[in-house]
N, C-alpha and C positions, 0 to 999 in steps of 0.2 A: 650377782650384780656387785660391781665395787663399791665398796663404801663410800659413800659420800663427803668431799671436803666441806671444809665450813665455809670458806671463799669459792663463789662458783657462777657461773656464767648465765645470765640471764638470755633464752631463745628463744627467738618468731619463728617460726618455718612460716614460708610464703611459697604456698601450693601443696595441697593435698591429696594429688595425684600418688600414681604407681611409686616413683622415686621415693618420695615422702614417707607414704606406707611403710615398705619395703625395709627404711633404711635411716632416714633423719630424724624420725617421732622416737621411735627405740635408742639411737644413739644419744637423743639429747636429755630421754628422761636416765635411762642405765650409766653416762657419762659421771667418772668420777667429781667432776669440775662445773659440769651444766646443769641446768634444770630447762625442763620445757615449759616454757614461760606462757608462749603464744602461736595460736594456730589463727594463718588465714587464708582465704579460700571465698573466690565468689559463687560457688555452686552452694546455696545453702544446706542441699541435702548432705553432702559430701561433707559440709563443714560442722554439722549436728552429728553425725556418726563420727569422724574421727576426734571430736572434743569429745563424746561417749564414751571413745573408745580409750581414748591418751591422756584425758583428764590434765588438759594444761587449765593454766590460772585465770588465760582471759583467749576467747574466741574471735574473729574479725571476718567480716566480709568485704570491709574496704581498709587497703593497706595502709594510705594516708592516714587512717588512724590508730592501724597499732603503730605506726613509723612515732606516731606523735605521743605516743605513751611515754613518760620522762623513765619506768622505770628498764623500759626492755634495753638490753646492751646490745644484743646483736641477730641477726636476720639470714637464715639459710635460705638462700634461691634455689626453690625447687623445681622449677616452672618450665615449660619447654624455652627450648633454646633462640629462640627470637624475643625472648622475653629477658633474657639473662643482663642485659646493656643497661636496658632503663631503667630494671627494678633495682640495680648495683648502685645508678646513678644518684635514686632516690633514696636509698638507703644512707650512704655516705653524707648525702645533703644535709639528714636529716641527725646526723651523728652518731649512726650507728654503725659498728665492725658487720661485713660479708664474708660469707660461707657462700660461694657461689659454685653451683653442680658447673662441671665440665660440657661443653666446652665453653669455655666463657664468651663465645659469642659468634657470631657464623662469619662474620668481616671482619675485613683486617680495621678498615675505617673505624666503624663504631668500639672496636676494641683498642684502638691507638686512644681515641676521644676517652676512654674510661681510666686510661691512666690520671689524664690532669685532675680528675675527679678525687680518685684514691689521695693523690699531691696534695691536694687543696685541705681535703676532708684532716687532712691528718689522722686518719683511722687504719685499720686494719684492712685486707682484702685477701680472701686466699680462696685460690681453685678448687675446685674439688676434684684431684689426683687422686684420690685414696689409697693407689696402689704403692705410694712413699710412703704408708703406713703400714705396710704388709713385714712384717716382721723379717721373713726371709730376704727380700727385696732391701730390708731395712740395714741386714749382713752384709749382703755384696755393697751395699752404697760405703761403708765401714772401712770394709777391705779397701774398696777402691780409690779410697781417700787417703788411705793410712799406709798402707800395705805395696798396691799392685805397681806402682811404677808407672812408664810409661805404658801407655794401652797399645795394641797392636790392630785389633777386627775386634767387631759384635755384630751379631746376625741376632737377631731376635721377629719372633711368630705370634699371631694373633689368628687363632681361628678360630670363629663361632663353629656352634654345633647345631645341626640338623634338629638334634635331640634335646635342646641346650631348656625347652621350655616345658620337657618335661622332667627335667630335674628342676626348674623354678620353681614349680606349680608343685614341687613334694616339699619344698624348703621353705618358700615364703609365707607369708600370712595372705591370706584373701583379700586379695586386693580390689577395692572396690571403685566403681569411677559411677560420673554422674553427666547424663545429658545439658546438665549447666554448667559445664565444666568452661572455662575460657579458653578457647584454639586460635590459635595462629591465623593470620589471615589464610594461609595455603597451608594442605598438608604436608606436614615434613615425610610421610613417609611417599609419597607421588613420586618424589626423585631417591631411589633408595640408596642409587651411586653417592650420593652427595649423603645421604642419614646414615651409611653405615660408616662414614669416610668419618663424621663429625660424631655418632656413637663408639665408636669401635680405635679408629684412627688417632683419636685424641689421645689414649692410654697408648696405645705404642709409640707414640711421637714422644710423651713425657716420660715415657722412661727410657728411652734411647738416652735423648738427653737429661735426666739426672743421671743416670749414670756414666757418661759419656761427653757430659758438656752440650754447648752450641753448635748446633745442625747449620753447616752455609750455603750446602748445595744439596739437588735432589735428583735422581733420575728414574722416573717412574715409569714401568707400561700396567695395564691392566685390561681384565681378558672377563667378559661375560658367557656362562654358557649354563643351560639347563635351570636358570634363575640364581646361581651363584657366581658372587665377584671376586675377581683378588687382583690385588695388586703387587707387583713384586717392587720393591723400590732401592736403588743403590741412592747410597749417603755419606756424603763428605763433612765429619767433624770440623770443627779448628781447631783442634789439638793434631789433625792430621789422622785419627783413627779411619777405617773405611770401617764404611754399614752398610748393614743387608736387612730392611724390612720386608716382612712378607703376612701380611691382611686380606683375610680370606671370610666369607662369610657367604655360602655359610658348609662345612666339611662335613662329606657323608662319615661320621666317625664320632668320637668323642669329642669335649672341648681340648683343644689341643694350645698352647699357650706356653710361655717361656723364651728364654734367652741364653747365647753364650757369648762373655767376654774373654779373650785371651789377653795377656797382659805380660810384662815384664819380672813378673815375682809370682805370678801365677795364672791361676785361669775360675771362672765361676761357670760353673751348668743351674742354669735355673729351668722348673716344671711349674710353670703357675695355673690355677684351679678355677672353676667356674666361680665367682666372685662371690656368690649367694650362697655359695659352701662355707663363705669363711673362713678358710682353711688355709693356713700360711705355703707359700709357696717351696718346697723342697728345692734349698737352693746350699747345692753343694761347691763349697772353695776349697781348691786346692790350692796349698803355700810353697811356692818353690823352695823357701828358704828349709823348711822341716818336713819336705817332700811329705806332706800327709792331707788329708782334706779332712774338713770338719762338716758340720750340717748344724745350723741352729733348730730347736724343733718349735719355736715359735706357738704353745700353744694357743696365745691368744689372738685368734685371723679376723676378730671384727674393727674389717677396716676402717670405715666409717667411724664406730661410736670411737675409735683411736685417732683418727682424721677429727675428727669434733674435739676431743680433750687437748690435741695438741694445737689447734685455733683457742683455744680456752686459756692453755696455757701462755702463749705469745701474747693476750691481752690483761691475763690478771694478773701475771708472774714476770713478764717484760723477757719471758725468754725469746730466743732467735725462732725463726718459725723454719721450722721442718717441710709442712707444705709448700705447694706452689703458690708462687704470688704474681704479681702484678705481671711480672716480665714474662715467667713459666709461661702462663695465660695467653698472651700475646704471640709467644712465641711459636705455642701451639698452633693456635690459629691460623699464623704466618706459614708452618709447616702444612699444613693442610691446604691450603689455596696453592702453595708452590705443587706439591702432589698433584693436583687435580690438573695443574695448568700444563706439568710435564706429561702428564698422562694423555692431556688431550694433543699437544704439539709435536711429542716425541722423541722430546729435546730435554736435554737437562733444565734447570733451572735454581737461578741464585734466590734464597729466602730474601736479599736486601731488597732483591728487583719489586718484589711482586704485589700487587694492588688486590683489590675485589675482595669476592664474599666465594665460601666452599661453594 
Protein backbone atom coordinates (compact mmCIF):
# COMPACT_ATOMS: atom_id res chain seq x y z
CA UNK A 1 0.00 0.00 0.00
CA UNK A 2 1.40 3.65 -0.67
CA UNK A 3 2.33 5.63 1.97
CA UNK A 4 0.23 8.00 3.07
CA UNK A 5 0.37 11.88 2.31
CA UNK A 6 -0.28 14.19 5.11
CA UNK A 7 -2.71 16.37 2.99
CA UNK A 8 -5.52 13.90 2.04
CA UNK A 9 -8.91 13.71 0.89
CA UNK A 10 -11.73 13.15 3.05
CA UNK A 11 -14.56 10.17 1.47
CA UNK A 12 -18.34 9.09 1.61
CA UNK A 13 -18.98 6.20 -0.64
CA UNK A 14 -22.74 6.30 -1.13
CA UNK A 15 -23.76 2.76 -1.80
CA UNK A 16 -22.44 -0.40 -0.70
CA UNK A 17 -23.25 -2.53 -3.30
CA UNK A 18 -20.98 -5.00 -5.69
CA UNK A 19 -19.26 -1.66 -7.27
CA UNK A 20 -18.31 -0.41 -3.77
CA UNK A 21 -17.08 -3.69 -2.51
CA UNK A 22 -15.23 -4.61 -5.54
CA UNK A 23 -13.57 -1.25 -5.99
CA UNK A 24 -14.22 2.23 -4.05
CA UNK A 25 -13.88 1.04 -0.26
CA UNK A 26 -10.15 -0.39 -1.19
CA UNK A 27 -9.27 2.54 -3.45
CA UNK A 28 -10.27 5.08 -0.87
CA UNK A 29 -8.64 3.47 2.31
CA UNK A 30 -5.06 2.22 0.07
CA UNK A 31 -5.32 5.84 -1.93
CA UNK A 32 -2.17 7.75 -1.34
CA UNK A 33 -4.11 11.17 -0.93
CA UNK A 34 -7.74 9.78 0.54
CA UNK A 35 -8.84 8.20 3.52
CA UNK A 36 -12.28 6.60 3.84
CA UNK A 37 -14.02 8.86 5.83
CA UNK A 38 -17.80 7.53 5.40
CA UNK A 39 -19.94 4.64 4.35
CA UNK A 40 -23.55 4.92 3.38
CA UNK A 41 -26.08 2.66 2.69
CA UNK A 42 -29.88 2.18 3.52
CA UNK A 43 -29.74 -1.66 3.89
CA UNK A 44 -28.73 -1.64 7.37
CA UNK A 45 -27.31 -5.25 7.32
CA UNK A 46 -25.13 -4.27 4.31
CA UNK A 47 -24.13 -1.29 6.12
CA UNK A 48 -22.96 -2.98 9.61
CA UNK A 49 -20.84 -5.67 7.57
CA UNK A 50 -19.07 -3.36 5.32
CA UNK A 51 -18.22 -0.60 8.39
CA UNK A 52 -16.96 -4.15 10.06
CA UNK A 53 -15.33 -4.79 7.27
CA UNK A 54 -13.49 -1.15 6.02
CA UNK A 55 -13.53 0.54 9.30
CA UNK A 56 -14.43 4.09 7.97
CA UNK A 57 -14.69 6.88 10.64
CA UNK A 58 -18.39 7.43 10.61
CA UNK A 59 -21.50 5.04 9.13
CA UNK A 60 -24.93 6.46 7.56
CA UNK A 61 -28.12 5.23 6.66
CA UNK A 62 -29.41 8.39 5.49
CA UNK A 63 -27.32 10.50 3.02
CA UNK A 64 -28.76 13.78 4.02
CA UNK A 65 -26.74 13.46 6.75
CA UNK A 66 -23.39 12.40 6.08
CA UNK A 67 -24.02 15.22 3.10
CA UNK A 68 -24.32 17.40 6.23
CA UNK A 69 -21.26 16.41 7.95
CA UNK A 70 -19.07 19.79 7.80
CA UNK A 71 -16.02 17.37 7.89
CA UNK A 72 -16.39 14.99 4.71
CA UNK A 73 -15.08 16.70 1.37
CA UNK A 74 -16.15 14.40 -1.07
CA UNK A 75 -18.73 11.67 -2.08
CA UNK A 76 -18.37 8.58 -4.48
CA UNK A 77 -21.77 7.59 -6.25
CA UNK A 78 -21.85 4.09 -6.12
CA UNK A 79 -25.50 3.42 -6.74
CA UNK A 80 -27.10 2.08 -9.78
CA UNK A 81 -27.42 4.29 -12.50
CA UNK A 82 -30.92 5.88 -12.20
CA UNK A 83 -29.69 7.06 -9.15
CA UNK A 84 -26.39 8.68 -10.57
CA UNK A 85 -28.34 12.50 -11.38
CA UNK A 86 -29.93 13.27 -8.12
CA UNK A 87 -27.47 11.83 -5.73
CA UNK A 88 -24.58 14.31 -8.00
CA UNK A 89 -27.17 17.02 -7.54
CA UNK A 90 -27.41 16.63 -3.80
CA UNK A 91 -23.85 16.29 -3.35
CA UNK A 92 -22.72 19.50 -5.01
CA UNK A 93 -25.67 21.40 -3.19
CA UNK A 94 -24.53 20.39 -0.32
CA UNK A 95 -20.63 21.41 -1.17
CA UNK A 96 -19.28 18.57 -1.66
CA UNK A 97 -16.72 17.29 -4.82
CA UNK A 98 -18.33 13.89 -6.86
CA UNK A 99 -16.70 10.81 -7.94
CA UNK A 100 -19.56 9.59 -9.87
CA UNK A 101 -19.36 5.63 -11.34
CA UNK A 102 -20.09 5.66 -15.06
CA UNK A 103 -22.42 6.20 -16.65
CA UNK A 104 -23.40 9.44 -15.43
CA UNK A 105 -26.70 9.00 -16.08
CA UNK A 106 -29.13 7.17 -18.59
CA UNK A 107 -30.71 10.66 -20.40
CA UNK A 108 -29.35 13.10 -22.17
CA UNK A 109 -32.03 15.52 -20.12
CA UNK A 110 -31.27 14.86 -16.60
CA UNK A 111 -27.46 14.77 -17.52
CA UNK A 112 -27.71 18.27 -19.57
CA UNK A 113 -29.60 19.59 -16.03
CA UNK A 114 -26.46 18.38 -13.98
CA UNK A 115 -24.20 20.49 -15.70
CA UNK A 116 -25.73 23.88 -14.19
CA UNK A 117 -25.39 22.14 -11.00
CA UNK A 118 -21.67 21.30 -11.18
CA UNK A 119 -21.51 25.61 -12.55
CA UNK A 120 -23.27 26.80 -9.67
CA UNK A 121 -21.73 24.37 -7.07
CA UNK A 122 -18.27 25.57 -7.95
CA UNK A 123 -17.10 22.06 -7.01
CA UNK A 124 -15.52 19.25 -8.58
CA UNK A 125 -17.26 16.61 -10.67
CA UNK A 126 -15.58 13.58 -12.34
CA UNK A 127 -16.84 10.45 -14.13
CA UNK A 128 -15.86 7.39 -13.36
CA UNK A 129 -13.79 6.36 -16.76
CA UNK A 130 -11.13 4.51 -14.91
CA UNK A 131 -9.97 3.28 -17.95
CA UNK A 132 -7.96 7.09 -18.39
CA UNK A 133 -6.08 5.68 -15.46
CA UNK A 134 -4.94 2.62 -17.04
CA UNK A 135 -1.32 3.26 -17.23
CA UNK A 136 -0.91 1.85 -20.84
CA UNK A 137 -3.96 3.69 -22.11
CA UNK A 138 -2.26 6.41 -20.16
CA UNK A 139 0.94 5.91 -23.10
CA UNK A 140 -0.92 6.06 -26.07
CA UNK A 141 -3.15 9.31 -24.77
CA UNK A 142 1.02 10.75 -24.33
CA UNK A 143 1.81 9.79 -27.71
CA UNK A 144 -1.13 10.99 -29.29
CA UNK A 145 -0.87 14.26 -27.87
CA UNK A 146 2.81 14.83 -28.34
CA UNK A 147 3.86 12.62 -30.89
CA UNK A 148 1.39 11.10 -33.57
CA UNK A 149 0.25 13.95 -35.89
CA UNK A 150 -2.56 14.00 -37.61
CA UNK A 151 -4.85 10.71 -36.87
CA UNK A 152 -5.91 8.74 -39.81
CA UNK A 153 -8.50 5.44 -38.44
CA UNK A 154 -9.20 3.74 -34.98
CA UNK A 155 -11.14 0.63 -34.67
CA UNK A 156 -11.39 -0.32 -31.28
CA UNK A 157 -13.37 -3.75 -29.52
CA UNK A 158 -15.16 -4.39 -26.38
CA UNK A 159 -16.12 -7.91 -25.85
CA UNK A 160 -17.45 -9.54 -22.69
CA UNK A 161 -16.73 -12.95 -21.97
CA UNK A 162 -18.80 -15.89 -21.62
CA UNK A 163 -16.46 -16.81 -18.84
CA UNK A 164 -15.80 -13.29 -17.74
CA UNK A 165 -17.49 -14.23 -14.07
CA UNK A 166 -15.46 -16.78 -13.54
CA UNK A 167 -12.47 -14.99 -13.56
CA UNK A 168 -14.38 -12.29 -11.13
CA UNK A 169 -15.42 -14.60 -8.58
CA UNK A 170 -11.37 -16.05 -8.41
CA UNK A 171 -10.22 -12.18 -8.19
CA UNK A 172 -12.67 -10.30 -6.13
CA UNK A 173 -13.53 -10.08 -2.62
CA UNK A 174 -17.15 -11.82 -1.69
CA UNK A 175 -19.24 -9.75 -2.42
CA UNK A 176 -22.10 -9.40 -0.40
CA UNK A 177 -25.75 -7.84 -1.11
CA UNK A 178 -28.79 -7.52 1.09
CA UNK A 179 -32.67 -7.83 0.45
CA UNK A 180 -32.77 -4.08 1.73
CA UNK A 181 -30.78 -3.09 -0.75
CA UNK A 182 -32.69 0.18 -2.57
CA UNK A 183 -33.60 -0.72 -6.52
CA UNK A 184 -34.67 1.25 -8.97
CA UNK A 185 -38.08 1.51 -9.84
CA UNK A 186 -37.66 -1.16 -12.84
CA UNK A 187 -35.00 -3.59 -13.25
CA UNK A 188 -32.05 -2.48 -15.33
CA UNK A 189 -31.30 -5.63 -16.14
CA UNK A 190 -35.15 -6.50 -17.99
CA UNK A 191 -33.91 -4.51 -20.95
CA UNK A 192 -30.31 -6.01 -21.40
CA UNK A 193 -29.96 -4.24 -25.05
CA UNK A 194 -30.06 -0.97 -23.17
CA UNK A 195 -27.75 -2.50 -19.61
CA UNK A 196 -25.04 -3.69 -21.66
CA UNK A 197 -25.20 -0.48 -24.01
CA UNK A 198 -24.89 1.86 -20.60
CA UNK A 199 -22.29 -0.98 -18.77
CA UNK A 200 -20.14 -1.87 -21.37
CA UNK A 201 -20.74 1.02 -24.10
CA UNK A 202 -19.98 3.78 -21.91
CA UNK A 203 -16.09 2.60 -21.70
CA UNK A 204 -15.71 2.21 -25.38
CA UNK A 205 -17.42 5.48 -26.30
CA UNK A 206 -14.78 7.44 -23.69
CA UNK A 207 -12.09 6.18 -24.84
CA UNK A 208 -12.64 6.53 -28.54
CA UNK A 209 -12.96 9.89 -27.63
CA UNK A 210 -10.16 10.66 -25.23
CA UNK A 211 -8.18 9.36 -27.50
CA UNK A 212 -9.58 10.60 -30.71
CA UNK A 213 -11.59 13.73 -29.60
CA UNK A 214 -15.42 14.58 -30.22
CA UNK A 215 -17.50 11.77 -31.77
CA UNK A 216 -20.37 13.95 -34.27
CA UNK A 217 -21.70 11.18 -36.07
CA UNK A 218 -22.73 7.43 -35.64
CA UNK A 219 -23.77 4.72 -37.73
CA UNK A 220 -24.86 1.70 -36.04
CA UNK A 221 -26.55 -1.94 -36.71
CA UNK A 222 -26.75 -4.43 -34.15
CA UNK A 223 -27.56 -8.16 -34.40
CA UNK A 224 -28.98 -10.54 -31.44
CA UNK A 225 -28.64 -14.21 -31.52
CA UNK A 226 -28.31 -17.29 -29.09
CA UNK A 227 -28.70 -14.46 -26.22
CA UNK A 228 -25.69 -12.36 -27.37
CA UNK A 229 -25.56 -8.68 -28.58
CA UNK A 230 -23.20 -6.73 -30.71
CA UNK A 231 -23.11 -3.81 -32.18
CA UNK A 232 -20.85 -2.89 -34.84
CA UNK A 233 -20.77 0.98 -35.05
CA UNK A 234 -19.04 3.36 -37.77
CA UNK A 235 -17.96 6.83 -36.32
CA UNK A 236 -17.17 10.28 -37.54
CA UNK A 237 -14.60 12.39 -35.45
CA UNK A 238 -14.21 16.11 -35.87
CA UNK A 239 -10.88 16.06 -36.39
CA UNK A 240 -12.08 13.99 -39.51
CA UNK A 241 -10.64 10.47 -38.15
CA UNK A 242 -13.09 7.45 -39.14
CA UNK A 243 -13.96 4.80 -36.39
CA UNK A 244 -15.05 1.41 -36.10
CA UNK A 245 -16.68 0.43 -32.76
CA UNK A 246 -17.39 -3.15 -32.16
CA UNK A 247 -19.56 -4.16 -28.51
CA UNK A 248 -20.11 -7.50 -28.12
CA UNK A 249 -21.40 -9.21 -25.10
CA UNK A 250 -21.15 -11.55 -24.62
CA UNK A 251 -17.95 -13.83 -26.92
CA UNK A 252 -17.73 -17.46 -26.61
CA UNK A 253 -13.95 -16.91 -25.84
CA UNK A 254 -11.84 -14.95 -23.53
CA UNK A 255 -12.38 -11.25 -22.65
CA UNK A 256 -11.14 -9.88 -25.74
CA UNK A 257 -10.68 -5.88 -25.48
CA UNK A 258 -8.37 -3.32 -27.13
CA UNK A 259 -7.84 -0.82 -29.79
CA UNK A 260 -5.73 0.37 -32.98
CA UNK A 261 -4.92 3.87 -33.88
CA UNK A 262 -2.94 4.76 -37.01
CA UNK A 263 -1.48 8.05 -37.17
CA UNK A 264 0.75 10.39 -39.05
CA UNK A 265 4.08 9.62 -36.91
CA UNK A 266 2.97 6.37 -36.01
CA UNK A 267 0.55 3.89 -35.05
CA UNK A 268 -0.55 2.30 -31.29
CA UNK A 269 -1.95 -1.66 -30.86
CA UNK A 270 -3.49 -1.84 -27.78
CA UNK A 271 -4.77 -5.47 -25.74
CA UNK A 272 -6.73 -4.33 -22.70
CA UNK A 273 -7.57 -7.03 -19.85
CA UNK A 274 -10.49 -7.99 -17.77
CA UNK A 275 -10.62 -4.93 -15.44
CA UNK A 276 -10.77 -6.94 -12.07
CA UNK A 277 -7.29 -8.29 -13.19
CA UNK A 278 -5.81 -5.00 -12.73
CA UNK A 279 -3.49 -5.34 -15.01
CA UNK A 280 -2.32 -2.45 -17.35
CA UNK A 281 -3.12 -2.85 -20.83
CA UNK A 282 -0.22 -4.04 -23.21
CA UNK A 283 -0.15 -1.11 -25.36
CA UNK A 284 2.53 -1.19 -27.90
CA UNK A 285 3.64 2.46 -29.95
CA UNK A 286 5.31 2.39 -32.77
CA UNK A 287 7.39 5.94 -33.67
CA UNK A 288 7.75 6.60 -37.27
CA UNK A 289 10.40 8.93 -36.55
CA UNK A 290 13.01 6.02 -34.82
CA UNK A 291 11.05 3.37 -36.60
CA UNK A 292 10.98 1.29 -33.26
CA UNK A 293 8.05 0.69 -30.76
CA UNK A 294 8.23 0.80 -27.14
CA UNK A 295 5.67 -0.83 -24.59
CA UNK A 296 5.21 0.86 -21.00
CA UNK A 297 4.82 -2.08 -18.56
CA UNK A 298 2.80 -0.22 -16.23
CA UNK A 299 3.05 -2.12 -13.26
CA UNK A 300 0.55 -0.45 -11.23
CA UNK A 301 -3.25 -1.44 -13.13
CA UNK A 302 -5.35 -0.31 -10.09
CA UNK A 303 -7.47 1.65 -11.88
CA UNK A 304 -9.65 2.86 -9.67
CA UNK A 305 -7.54 3.50 -6.34
CA UNK A 306 -5.48 5.69 -9.46
CA UNK A 307 -8.87 7.10 -10.73
CA UNK A 308 -9.59 8.13 -6.79
CA UNK A 309 -5.79 9.80 -6.20
CA UNK A 310 -6.07 11.70 -9.34
CA UNK A 311 -9.79 13.17 -8.10
CA UNK A 312 -7.72 13.85 -4.90
CA UNK A 313 -5.42 15.38 -6.52
CA UNK A 314 -7.51 18.08 -8.76
CA UNK A 315 -9.15 19.09 -5.41
CA UNK A 316 -6.18 19.32 -2.93
CA UNK A 317 -3.20 20.21 -5.23
CA UNK A 318 -5.58 22.50 -7.81
CA UNK A 319 -3.96 20.22 -10.40
CA UNK A 320 -5.85 19.74 -14.05
CA UNK A 321 -7.91 16.74 -13.87
CA UNK A 322 -7.00 13.73 -15.83
CA UNK A 323 -10.43 12.16 -15.55
CA UNK A 324 -13.56 12.84 -17.21
CA UNK A 325 -15.58 15.52 -16.37
CA UNK A 326 -18.69 17.23 -16.75
CA UNK A 327 -18.57 17.31 -20.62
CA UNK A 328 -16.83 13.60 -21.07
CA UNK A 329 -20.08 12.52 -19.08
CA UNK A 330 -22.52 14.15 -21.14
CA UNK A 331 -20.98 13.25 -24.08
CA UNK A 332 -21.11 9.84 -23.24
CA UNK A 333 -24.43 9.70 -22.74
CA UNK A 334 -25.15 11.68 -25.97
CA UNK A 335 -23.16 8.71 -27.68
CA UNK A 336 -25.20 6.07 -26.38
CA UNK A 337 -28.78 7.38 -27.20
CA UNK A 338 -27.43 8.31 -30.81
CA UNK A 339 -26.19 4.49 -30.92
CA UNK A 340 -29.29 3.05 -29.81
CA UNK A 341 -31.42 5.46 -32.18
CA UNK A 342 -29.26 4.45 -35.32
CA UNK A 343 -29.47 1.04 -34.48
CA UNK A 344 -33.00 1.08 -34.19
CA UNK A 345 -33.77 3.37 -37.63
CA UNK A 346 -30.82 2.42 -39.63
CA UNK A 347 -29.76 5.41 -40.45
CA UNK A 348 -26.96 7.32 -39.30
CA UNK A 349 -27.26 9.81 -36.74
CA UNK A 350 -25.76 13.28 -35.55
CA UNK A 351 -24.80 13.28 -31.58
CA UNK A 352 -26.13 17.27 -31.76
CA UNK A 353 -29.58 15.95 -32.96
CA UNK A 354 -30.55 13.57 -30.42
CA UNK A 355 -32.86 13.83 -27.32
CA UNK A 356 -34.03 10.81 -24.75
CA UNK A 357 -32.83 8.34 -22.46
CA UNK A 358 -30.48 4.89 -23.64
Amino acid sequence: MSKKEDKRLKVGVLGAGPIAQAAHFESATKGRNTDLYAICDVAPDLLERMSWTHWPEKSFSDYDAMLADPDLDAVIIATSDAFHVPAAIAALKAGKHVLCEKPLGISIEEVEGLRAAVSDSGKILQVGHMKRFDPGIQAAKQFVDTTMGEQLAFKAWYCDSTHRYAVTDAVQPLLVKSEMARKPSSNPKADLQRYYMLAHGSHLLDTARHLCGEIIEVEARHSERFGAHCWFIDVAFANGTLGHLDLTVAVRMDWHEGFQLYGEMGSIVAKTFNPWLFKSSDVEIFDERTAETRRVLGADGHFYRRQLEGFAETILDSKPMVGANIDDGIASVRGMVAIAQSAASKQSVKLADVTGAV
